[in-house]
GUTIMI-442451 format. One record per residue: residue in three letters; x, y, z of N, C-alpha, C, O in turn. Coordinates in steps of 0.1 Angstrom, whole numbers, padded with zeros to 4 digits, always signed. Example, Ala and Ser with C-alpha at 12.3 -4.5 7.8 and 13.67 -1.06 7.14 Angstrom:
2
ALA+0132-0057+0078+0123-0045+0078+0132-0033+0078+0142-0033+0085 SER+0128-0022+0071+0137-0011+0071+0129+0000+0079+0134+0011+0080 
END
This chain:
183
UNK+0009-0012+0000+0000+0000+0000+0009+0012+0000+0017+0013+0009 UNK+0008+0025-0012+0014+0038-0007+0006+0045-0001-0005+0041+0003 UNK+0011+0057+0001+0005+0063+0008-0001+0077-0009+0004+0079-0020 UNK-0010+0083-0003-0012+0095-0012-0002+0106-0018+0003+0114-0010 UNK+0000+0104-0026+0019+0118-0035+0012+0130-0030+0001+0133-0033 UNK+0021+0138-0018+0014+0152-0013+0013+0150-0002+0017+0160+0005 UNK+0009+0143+0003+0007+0144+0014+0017+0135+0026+0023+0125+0024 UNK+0017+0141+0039+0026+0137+0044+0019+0122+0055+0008+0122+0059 UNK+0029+0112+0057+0025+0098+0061+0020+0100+0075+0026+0107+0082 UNK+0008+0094+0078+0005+0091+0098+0014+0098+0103+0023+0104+0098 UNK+0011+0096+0118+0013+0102+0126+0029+0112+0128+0030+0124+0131 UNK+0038+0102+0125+0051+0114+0124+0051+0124+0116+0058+0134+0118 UNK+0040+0121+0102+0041+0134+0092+0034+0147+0100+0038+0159+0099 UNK+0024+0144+0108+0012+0148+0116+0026+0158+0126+0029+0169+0123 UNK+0032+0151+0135+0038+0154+0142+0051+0166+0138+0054+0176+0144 UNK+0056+0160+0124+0067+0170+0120+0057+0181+0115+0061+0192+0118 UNK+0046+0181+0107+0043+0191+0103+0035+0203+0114+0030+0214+0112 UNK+0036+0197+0124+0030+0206+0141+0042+0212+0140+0042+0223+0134 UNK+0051+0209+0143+0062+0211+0150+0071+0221+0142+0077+0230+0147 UNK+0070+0217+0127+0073+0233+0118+0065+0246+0120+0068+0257+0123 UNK+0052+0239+0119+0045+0253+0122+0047+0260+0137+0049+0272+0139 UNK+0047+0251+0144+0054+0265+0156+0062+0269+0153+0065+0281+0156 UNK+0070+0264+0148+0086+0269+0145+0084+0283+0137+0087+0295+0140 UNK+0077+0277+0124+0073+0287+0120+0071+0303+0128+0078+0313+0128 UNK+0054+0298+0135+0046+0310+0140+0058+0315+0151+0054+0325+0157 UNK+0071+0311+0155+0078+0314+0167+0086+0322+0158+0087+0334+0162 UNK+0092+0319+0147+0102+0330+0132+0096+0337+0131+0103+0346+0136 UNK+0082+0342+0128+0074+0350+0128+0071+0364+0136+0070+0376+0134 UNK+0071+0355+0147+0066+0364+0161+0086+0371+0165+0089+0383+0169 UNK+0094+0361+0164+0109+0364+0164+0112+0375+0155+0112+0386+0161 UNK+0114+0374+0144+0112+0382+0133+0108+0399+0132+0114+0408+0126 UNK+0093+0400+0141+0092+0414+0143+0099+0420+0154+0102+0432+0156 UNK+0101+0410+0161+0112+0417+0180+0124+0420+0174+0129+0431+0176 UNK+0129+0409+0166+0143+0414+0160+0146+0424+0144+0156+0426+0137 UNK+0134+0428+0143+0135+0440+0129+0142+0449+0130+0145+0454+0119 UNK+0145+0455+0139+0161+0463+0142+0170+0452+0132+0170+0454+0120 UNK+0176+0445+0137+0185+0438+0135+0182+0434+0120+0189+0439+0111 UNK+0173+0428+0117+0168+0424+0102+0170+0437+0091+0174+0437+0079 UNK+0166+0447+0098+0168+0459+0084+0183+0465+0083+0187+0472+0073 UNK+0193+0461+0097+0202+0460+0095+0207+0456+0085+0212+0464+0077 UNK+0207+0443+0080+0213+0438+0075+0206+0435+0065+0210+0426+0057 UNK+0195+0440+0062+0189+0442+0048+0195+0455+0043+0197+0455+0031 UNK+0196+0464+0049+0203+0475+0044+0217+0476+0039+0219+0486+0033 UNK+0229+0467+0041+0240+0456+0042+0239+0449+0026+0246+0451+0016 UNK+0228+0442+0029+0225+0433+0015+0222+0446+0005+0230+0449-0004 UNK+0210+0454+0008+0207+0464-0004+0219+0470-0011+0220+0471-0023 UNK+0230+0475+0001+0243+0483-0004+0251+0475-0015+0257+0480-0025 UNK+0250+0462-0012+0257+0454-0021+0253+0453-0035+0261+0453-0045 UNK+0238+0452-0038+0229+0452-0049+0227+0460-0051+0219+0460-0060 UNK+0231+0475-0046+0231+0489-0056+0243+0493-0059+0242+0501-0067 UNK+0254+0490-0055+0268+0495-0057+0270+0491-0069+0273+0501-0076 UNK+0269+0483-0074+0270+0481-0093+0259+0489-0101+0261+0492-0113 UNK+0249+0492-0096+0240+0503-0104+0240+0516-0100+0235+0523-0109 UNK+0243+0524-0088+0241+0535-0089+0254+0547-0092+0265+0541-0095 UNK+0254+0557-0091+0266+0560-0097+0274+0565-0083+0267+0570-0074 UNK+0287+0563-0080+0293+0557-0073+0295+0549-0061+0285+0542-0062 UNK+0301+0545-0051+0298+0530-0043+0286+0529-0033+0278+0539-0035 UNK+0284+0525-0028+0275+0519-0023+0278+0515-0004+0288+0507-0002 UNK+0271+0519+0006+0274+0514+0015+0265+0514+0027+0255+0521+0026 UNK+0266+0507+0039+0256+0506+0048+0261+0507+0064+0271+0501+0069 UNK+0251+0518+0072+0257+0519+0083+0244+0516+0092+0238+0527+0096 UNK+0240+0508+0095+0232+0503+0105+0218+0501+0098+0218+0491+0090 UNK+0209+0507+0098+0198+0506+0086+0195+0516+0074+0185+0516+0067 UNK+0207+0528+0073+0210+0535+0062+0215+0530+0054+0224+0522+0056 UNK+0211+0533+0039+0221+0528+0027+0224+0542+0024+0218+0553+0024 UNK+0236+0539+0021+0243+0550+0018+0248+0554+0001+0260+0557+0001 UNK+0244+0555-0008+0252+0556-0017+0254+0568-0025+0250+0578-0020 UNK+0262+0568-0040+0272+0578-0042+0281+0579-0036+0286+0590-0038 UNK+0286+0573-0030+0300+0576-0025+0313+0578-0032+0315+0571-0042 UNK+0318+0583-0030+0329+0592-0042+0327+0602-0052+0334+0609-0059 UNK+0314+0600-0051+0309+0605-0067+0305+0625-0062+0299+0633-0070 UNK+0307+0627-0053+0307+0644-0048+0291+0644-0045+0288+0654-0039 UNK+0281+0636-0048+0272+0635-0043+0265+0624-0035+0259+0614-0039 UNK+0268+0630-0021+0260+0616-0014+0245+0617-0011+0239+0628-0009 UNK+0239+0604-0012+0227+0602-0007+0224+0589+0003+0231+0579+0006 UNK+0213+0592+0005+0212+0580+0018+0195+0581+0017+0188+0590+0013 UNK+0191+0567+0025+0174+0563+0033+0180+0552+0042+0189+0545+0043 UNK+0167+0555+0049+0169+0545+0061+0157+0536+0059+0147+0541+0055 UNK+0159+0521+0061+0150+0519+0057+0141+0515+0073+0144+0515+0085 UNK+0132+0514+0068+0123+0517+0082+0111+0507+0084+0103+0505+0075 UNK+0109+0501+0096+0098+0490+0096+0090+0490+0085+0087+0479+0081 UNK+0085+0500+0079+0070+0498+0073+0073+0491+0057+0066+0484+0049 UNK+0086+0497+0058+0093+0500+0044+0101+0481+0046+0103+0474+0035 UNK+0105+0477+0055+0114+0467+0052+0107+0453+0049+0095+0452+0050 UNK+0116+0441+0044+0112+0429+0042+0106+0422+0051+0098+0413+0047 UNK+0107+0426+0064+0099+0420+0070+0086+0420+0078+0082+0414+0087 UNK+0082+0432+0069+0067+0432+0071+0062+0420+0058+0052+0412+0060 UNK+0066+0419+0051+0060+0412+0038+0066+0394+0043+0058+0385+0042 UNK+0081+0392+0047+0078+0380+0049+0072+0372+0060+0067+0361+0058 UNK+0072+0379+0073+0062+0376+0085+0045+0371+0083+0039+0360+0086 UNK+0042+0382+0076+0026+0372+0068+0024+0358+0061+0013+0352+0059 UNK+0036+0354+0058+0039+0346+0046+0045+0333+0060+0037+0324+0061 UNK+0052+0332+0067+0056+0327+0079+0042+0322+0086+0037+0311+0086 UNK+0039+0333+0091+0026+0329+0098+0012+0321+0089+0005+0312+0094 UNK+0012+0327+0078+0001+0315+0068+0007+0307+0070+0002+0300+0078 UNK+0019+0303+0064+0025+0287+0061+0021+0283+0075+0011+0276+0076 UNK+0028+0287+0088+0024+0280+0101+0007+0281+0104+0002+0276+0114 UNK-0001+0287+0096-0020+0281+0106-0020+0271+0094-0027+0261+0097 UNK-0015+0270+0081-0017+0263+0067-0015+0248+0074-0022+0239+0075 UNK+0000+0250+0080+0005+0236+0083-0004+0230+0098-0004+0218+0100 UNK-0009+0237+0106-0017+0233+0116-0030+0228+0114-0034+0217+0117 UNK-0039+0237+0107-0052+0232+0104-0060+0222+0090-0071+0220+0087 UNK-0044+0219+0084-0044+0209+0071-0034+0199+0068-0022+0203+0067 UNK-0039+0185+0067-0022+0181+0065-0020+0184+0049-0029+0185+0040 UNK-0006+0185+0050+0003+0193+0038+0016+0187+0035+0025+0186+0043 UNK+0017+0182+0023+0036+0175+0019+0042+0188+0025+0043+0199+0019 UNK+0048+0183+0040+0060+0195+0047+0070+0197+0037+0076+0207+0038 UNK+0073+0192+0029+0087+0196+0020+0081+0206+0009+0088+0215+0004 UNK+0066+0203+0003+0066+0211-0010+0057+0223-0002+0053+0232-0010 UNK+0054+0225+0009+0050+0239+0017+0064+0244+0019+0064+0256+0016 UNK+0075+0239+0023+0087+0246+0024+0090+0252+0014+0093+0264+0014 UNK+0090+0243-0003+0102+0250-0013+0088+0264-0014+0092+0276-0014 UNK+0073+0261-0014+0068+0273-0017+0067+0285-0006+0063+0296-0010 UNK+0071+0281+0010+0078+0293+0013+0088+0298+0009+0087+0309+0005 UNK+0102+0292+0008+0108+0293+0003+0115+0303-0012+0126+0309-0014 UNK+0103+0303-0022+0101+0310-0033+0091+0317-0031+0091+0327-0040 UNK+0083+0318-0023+0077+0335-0018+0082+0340-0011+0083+0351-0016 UNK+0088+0339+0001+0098+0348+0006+0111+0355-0001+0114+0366+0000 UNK+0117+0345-0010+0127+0353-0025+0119+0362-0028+0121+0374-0026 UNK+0105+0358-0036+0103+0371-0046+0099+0379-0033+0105+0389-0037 UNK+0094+0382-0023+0091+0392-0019+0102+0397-0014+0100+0408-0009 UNK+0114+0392-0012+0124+0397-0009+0135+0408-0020+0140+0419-0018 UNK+0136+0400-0031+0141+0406-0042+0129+0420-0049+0133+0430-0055 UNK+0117+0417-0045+0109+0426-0048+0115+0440-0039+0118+0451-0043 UNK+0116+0437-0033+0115+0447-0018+0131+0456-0022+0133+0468-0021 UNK+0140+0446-0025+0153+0451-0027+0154+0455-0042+0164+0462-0045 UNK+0144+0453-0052+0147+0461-0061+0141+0474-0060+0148+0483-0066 UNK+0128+0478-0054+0122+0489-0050+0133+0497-0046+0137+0506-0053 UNK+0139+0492-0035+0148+0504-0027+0164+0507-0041+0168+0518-0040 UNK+0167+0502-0047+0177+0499-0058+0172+0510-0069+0180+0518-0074 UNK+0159+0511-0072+0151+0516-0084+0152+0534-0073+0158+0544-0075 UNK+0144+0530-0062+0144+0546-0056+0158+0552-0056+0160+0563-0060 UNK+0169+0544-0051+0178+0551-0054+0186+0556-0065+0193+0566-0063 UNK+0183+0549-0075+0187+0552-0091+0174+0566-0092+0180+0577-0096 UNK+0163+0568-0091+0158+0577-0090+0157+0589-0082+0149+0597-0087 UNK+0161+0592-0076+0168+0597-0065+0177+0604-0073+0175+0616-0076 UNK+0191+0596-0076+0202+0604-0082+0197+0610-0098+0203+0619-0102 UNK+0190+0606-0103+0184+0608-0115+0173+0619-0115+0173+0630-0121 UNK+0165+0611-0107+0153+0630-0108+0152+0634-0096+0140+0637-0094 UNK+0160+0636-0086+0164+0643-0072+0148+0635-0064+0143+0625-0067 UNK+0146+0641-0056+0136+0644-0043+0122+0641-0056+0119+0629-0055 UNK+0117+0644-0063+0106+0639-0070+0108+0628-0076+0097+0622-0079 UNK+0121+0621-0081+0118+0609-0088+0120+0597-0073+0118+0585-0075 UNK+0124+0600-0063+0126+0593-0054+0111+0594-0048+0107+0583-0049 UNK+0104+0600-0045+0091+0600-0040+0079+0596-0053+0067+0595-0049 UNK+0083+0595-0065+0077+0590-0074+0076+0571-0068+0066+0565-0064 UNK+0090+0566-0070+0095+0553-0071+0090+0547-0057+0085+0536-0055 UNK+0093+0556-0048+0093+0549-0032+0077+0546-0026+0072+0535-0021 UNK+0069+0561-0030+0054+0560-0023+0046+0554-0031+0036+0549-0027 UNK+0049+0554-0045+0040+0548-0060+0042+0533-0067+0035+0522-0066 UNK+0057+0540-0075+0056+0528-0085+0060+0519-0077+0054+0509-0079 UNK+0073+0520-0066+0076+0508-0059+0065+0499-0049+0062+0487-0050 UNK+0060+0510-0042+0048+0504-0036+0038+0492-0045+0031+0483-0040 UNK+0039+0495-0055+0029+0491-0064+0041+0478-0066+0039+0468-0058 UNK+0051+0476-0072+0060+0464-0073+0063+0456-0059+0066+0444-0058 UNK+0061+0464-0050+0054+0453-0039+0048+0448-0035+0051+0440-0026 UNK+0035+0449-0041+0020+0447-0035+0021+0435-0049+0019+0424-0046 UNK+0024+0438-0062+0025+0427-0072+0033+0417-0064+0028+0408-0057 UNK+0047+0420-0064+0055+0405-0058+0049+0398-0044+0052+0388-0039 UNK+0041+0408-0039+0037+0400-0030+0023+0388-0034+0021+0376-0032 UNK+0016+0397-0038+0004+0391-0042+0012+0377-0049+0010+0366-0043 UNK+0020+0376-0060+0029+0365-0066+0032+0354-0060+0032+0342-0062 UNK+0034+0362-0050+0044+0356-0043+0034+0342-0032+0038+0331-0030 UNK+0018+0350-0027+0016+0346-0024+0003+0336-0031-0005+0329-0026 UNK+0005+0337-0041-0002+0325-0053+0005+0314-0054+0002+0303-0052 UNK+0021+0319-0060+0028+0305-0061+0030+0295-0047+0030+0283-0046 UNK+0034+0306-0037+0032+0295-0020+0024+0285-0019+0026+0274-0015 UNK+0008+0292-0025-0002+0284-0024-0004+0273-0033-0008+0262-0031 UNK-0001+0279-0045+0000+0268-0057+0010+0254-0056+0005+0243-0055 UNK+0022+0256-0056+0032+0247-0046+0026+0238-0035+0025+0226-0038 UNK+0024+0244-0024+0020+0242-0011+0012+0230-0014+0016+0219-0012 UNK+0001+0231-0019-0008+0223-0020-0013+0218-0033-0025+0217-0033 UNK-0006+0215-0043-0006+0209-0054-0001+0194-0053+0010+0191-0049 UNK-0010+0184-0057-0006+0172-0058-0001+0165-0064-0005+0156-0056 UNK+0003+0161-0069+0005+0147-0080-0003+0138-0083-0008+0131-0074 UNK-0005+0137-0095-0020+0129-0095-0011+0109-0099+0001+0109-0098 UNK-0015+0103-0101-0007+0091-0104-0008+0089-0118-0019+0091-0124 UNK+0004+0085-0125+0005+0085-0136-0005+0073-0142-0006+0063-0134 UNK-0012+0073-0153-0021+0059-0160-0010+0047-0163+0001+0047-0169 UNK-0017+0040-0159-0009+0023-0163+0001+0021-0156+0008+0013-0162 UNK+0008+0026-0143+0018+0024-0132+0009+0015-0121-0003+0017-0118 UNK+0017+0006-0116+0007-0003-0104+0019+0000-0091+0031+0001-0092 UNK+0012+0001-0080+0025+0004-0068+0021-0009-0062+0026-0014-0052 
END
C-alpha cells in the first residue's frame, strides 16, 4: 500500500508538520522583535545590490544605505519598519504556520513554496529600494518619492500578491498518479 503523492505519512508526518508550524509562527513572532537587527542587515545586502548600479559606491551603516560615494554627491534612506522585508515576509511565515496546523500538507513542498515566496518578496522589496535610489540620483527628491510612495509600492503589493499564489500553488498541489503504473 502507498500512501497519497502530497501528502505527508500518519502520525510522524502529523507530528513534523505541528512542529514546523510553531517553529514557524515562533520566526514569525521572532522576526518582528528582532526588525532592528533584520533591516540592519537588509540595508547591508541592499548596499551590495546597488553598488554596481548607482553612480558611485554603495554602502551601509546600520539601517542607512548610503550611496554615491565618491561620486561628490551623497545620498542616503533608512530603511524603516514599514518600508522593510519583514513586514512582507512575516505574513507569509505565519500562513505557512496556521496552513500547516489546520491541514495536513507535503511539509517539504510547503517549504520549497515558502521558500520561493519569501525570495520574490524579498528581491521585490530590494529592487524597490535599488530603483528609488537610481531615481533619486536621477530625478532628485521627486523621482525618489515617485518610485518609493508609487511605483515601488505598487511592485510590492505585485510580488507580494505572486508571491503569495505560487506558496499556495506549490504548497498544496498534488500529483495525481500517472495511468498504467501499479505500486
Amino acid at each position: 500500500m502507498s500512501a497519497i503523492a502530497g501528502r505527508p505519512a500518519g502520525v510522524a508526518g502529523r507530528a513534523a508538520s505541528v512542529a514546523v508550524a510553531l517553529a514557524l509562527l515562533a520566526l514569525a513572532g521572532a522576526l518582528m522583535l528582532a526588525q532592528e537587527q533584520f533591516r540592519d542587515v537588509e540595508a547591508r545586502v541592499a548596499a551590495v545590490l546597488m553598488a554596481p548600479i548607482v553612480h558611485g559606491d554603495a554602502a551601509a551603516a546600520g539601517s542607512i544605505v548610503w550611496f554615491g560615494l565618491g561620486s561628490g554627491h551623497v545620498n542616503g534612506f533608512q530603511i524603516t519598519t514599514l518600508c522593510s522585508t519583514v513586514i512582507l515576509i512575516t505574513p507569509l511565515l505565519a500562513m505557512v504556520g496556521v496552513m500547516l496546523l489546520v491541514r495536513p500538507l507535503a511539509l517539504g513542498r510547503v517549504l520549497v513554496g515558502l521558500a520561493i515566496g519569501a525570495g520574490l518578496v524579498a528581491a521585490c522589496n530590494l529592487l524597490r529600494y535599488s530603483l528609488a535610489a537610481i531615481a533619486l540620483q536621477t530625478w532628485g527628491d521627486d523621482g525618489f518619492e515617485l518610485v518609493h510612495r508609487y511605483l515601488g509600492s505598487l511592485l510590492v503589493i505585485a510580488g507580494f500578491i505572486a508571491a503569495f499564489i505560487l506558496l499556495l500553488r506549490v504548497a498544496t498541489t498534488t500529483r495525481r498518479p500517472q495511468r498504467g503504473r501499479h505500486s
